[in-house]
One Martini backbone bead per residue (centre of mass of N, CA, C, O) as a GRO file, in nm:
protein
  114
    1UNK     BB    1  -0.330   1.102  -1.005
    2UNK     BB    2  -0.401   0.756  -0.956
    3UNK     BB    3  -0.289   0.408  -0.950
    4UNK     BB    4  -0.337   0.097  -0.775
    5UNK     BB    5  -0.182  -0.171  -0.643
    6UNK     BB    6  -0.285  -0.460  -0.447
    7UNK     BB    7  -0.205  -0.658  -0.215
    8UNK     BB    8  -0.272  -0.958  -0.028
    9UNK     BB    9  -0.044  -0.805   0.150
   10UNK     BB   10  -0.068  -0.468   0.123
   11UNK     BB   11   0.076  -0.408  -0.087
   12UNK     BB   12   0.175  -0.068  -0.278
   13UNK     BB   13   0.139   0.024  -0.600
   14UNK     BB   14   0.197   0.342  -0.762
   15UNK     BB   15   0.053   0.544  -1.002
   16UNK     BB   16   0.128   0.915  -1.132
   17UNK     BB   17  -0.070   1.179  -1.237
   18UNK     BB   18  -0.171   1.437  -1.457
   19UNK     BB   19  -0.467   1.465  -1.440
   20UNK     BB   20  -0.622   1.233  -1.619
   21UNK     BB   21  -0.716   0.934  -1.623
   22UNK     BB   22  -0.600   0.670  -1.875
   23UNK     BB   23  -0.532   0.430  -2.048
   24UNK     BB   24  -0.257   0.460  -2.118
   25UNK     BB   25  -0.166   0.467  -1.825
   26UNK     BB   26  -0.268   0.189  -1.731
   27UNK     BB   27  -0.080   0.039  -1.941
   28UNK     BB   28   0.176   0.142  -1.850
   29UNK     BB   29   0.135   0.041  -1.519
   30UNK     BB   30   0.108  -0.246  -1.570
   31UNK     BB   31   0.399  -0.252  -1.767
   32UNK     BB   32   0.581  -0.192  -1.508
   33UNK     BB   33   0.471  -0.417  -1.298
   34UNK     BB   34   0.523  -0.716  -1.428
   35UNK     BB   35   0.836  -0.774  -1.372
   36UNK     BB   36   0.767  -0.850  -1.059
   37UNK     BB   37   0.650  -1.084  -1.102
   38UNK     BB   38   0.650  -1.445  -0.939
   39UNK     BB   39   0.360  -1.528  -1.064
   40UNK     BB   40   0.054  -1.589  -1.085
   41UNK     BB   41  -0.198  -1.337  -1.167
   42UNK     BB   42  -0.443  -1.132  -1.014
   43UNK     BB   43  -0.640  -0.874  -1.168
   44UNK     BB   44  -0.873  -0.644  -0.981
   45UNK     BB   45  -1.140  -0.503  -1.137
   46UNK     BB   46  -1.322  -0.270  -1.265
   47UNK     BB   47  -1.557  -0.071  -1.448
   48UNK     BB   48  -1.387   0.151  -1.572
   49UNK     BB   49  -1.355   0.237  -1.884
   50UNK     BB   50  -1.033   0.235  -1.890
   51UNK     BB   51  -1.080  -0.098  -1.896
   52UNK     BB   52  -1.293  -0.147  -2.123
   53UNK     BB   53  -1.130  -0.047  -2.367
   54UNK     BB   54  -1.029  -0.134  -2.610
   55UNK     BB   55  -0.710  -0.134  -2.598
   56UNK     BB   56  -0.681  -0.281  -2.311
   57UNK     BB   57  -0.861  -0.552  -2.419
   58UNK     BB   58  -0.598  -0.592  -2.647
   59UNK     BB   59  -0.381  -0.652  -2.393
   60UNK     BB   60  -0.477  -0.956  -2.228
   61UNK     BB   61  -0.320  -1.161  -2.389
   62UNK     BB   62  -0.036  -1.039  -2.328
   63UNK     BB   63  -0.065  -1.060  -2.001
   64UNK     BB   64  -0.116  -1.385  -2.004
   65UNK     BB   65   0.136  -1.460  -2.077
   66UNK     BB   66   0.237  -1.278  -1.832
   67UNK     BB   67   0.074  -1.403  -1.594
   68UNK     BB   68  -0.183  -1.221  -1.638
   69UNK     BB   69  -0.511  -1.192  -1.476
   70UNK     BB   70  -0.785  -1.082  -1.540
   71UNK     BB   71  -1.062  -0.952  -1.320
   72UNK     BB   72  -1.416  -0.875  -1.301
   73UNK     BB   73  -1.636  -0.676  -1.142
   74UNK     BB   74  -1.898  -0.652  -1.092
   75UNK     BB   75  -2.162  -0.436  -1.057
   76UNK     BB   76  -2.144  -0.234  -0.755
   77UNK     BB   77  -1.854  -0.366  -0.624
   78UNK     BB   78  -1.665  -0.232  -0.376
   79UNK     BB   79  -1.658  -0.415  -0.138
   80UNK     BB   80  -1.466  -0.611  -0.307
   81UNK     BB   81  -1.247  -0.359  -0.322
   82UNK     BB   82  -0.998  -0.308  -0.136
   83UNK     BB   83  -0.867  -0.023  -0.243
   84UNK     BB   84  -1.101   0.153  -0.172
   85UNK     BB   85  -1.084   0.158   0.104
   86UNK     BB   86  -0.801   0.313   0.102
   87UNK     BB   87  -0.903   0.553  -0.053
   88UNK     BB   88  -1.104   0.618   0.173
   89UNK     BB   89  -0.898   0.696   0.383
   90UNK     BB   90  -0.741   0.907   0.250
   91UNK     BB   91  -0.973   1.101   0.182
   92UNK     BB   92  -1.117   1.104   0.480
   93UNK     BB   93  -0.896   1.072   0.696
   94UNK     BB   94  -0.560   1.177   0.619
   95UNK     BB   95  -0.646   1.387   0.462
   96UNK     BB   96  -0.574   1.769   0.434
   97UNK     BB   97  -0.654   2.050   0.320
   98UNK     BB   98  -0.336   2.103   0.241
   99UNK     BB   99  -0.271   1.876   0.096
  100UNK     BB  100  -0.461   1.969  -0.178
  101UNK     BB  101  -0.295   2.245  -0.201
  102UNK     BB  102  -0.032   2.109  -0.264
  103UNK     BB  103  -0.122   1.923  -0.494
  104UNK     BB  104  -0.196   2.242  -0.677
  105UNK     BB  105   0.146   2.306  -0.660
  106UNK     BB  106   0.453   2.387  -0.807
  107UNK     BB  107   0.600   2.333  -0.474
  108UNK     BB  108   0.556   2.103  -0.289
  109UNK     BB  109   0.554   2.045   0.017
  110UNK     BB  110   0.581   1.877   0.334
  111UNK     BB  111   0.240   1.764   0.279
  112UNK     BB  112   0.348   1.609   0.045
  113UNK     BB  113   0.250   1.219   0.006
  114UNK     BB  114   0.156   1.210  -0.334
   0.00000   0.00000   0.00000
């Protein structure tokens, strides 16, 4: 699984791991971006589970400290949400079946792109 932050310029970072996503890996993933950035930042996410979690949520005044600062979408706004329709495009346009079949091989072959 993937969780991926897009800049306002299309840049994407993204972070993968086996399995389902989880809250601690959410937050591994966004301390792991913090030391990039060079500006006070807004990071928009959705409310899902893992965003709205308890632990998540008592990471958010330290995230303020490092001038990183959440802000939640309405429910039911993905069309808000930049990064949505990225992911849309990669599953629905660019992934191909056989993608698919490679990233659930422990050989990833030549066409594991993610």
């Amino acid at each position: 699984m993937s969780f991926g932050i897009m800049s306002e310029a299309n840049q994407l970072r993204s972070f993968q791991k086996e399995g389902s996503i989880t809250t601690d890996f959410i937050i591994d993933s966004i301390d792991a971006w913090i030391p990039a950035l060079t500006k006070p930042t807004v990071l928009i996410l959705d409310n899902a589970p893992v965003h709205q979690a308890k632990k998540f949520q008592e990471k958010i005044p330290h995230w303020q400290e490092e001038n990183l600062f959440i802000f939640f979408l309405p429910p039911y706004c993905p069309h808000f949400n930049k990064i949505e329709t990225l992911w849309r495009k990669v599953k629905y346009e660019w992934l191909k079946p056989e993608h698919y079949a490679c990233l659930a091989s422990p050989q990833r072959g030549p066409y594991c792109y993610f």
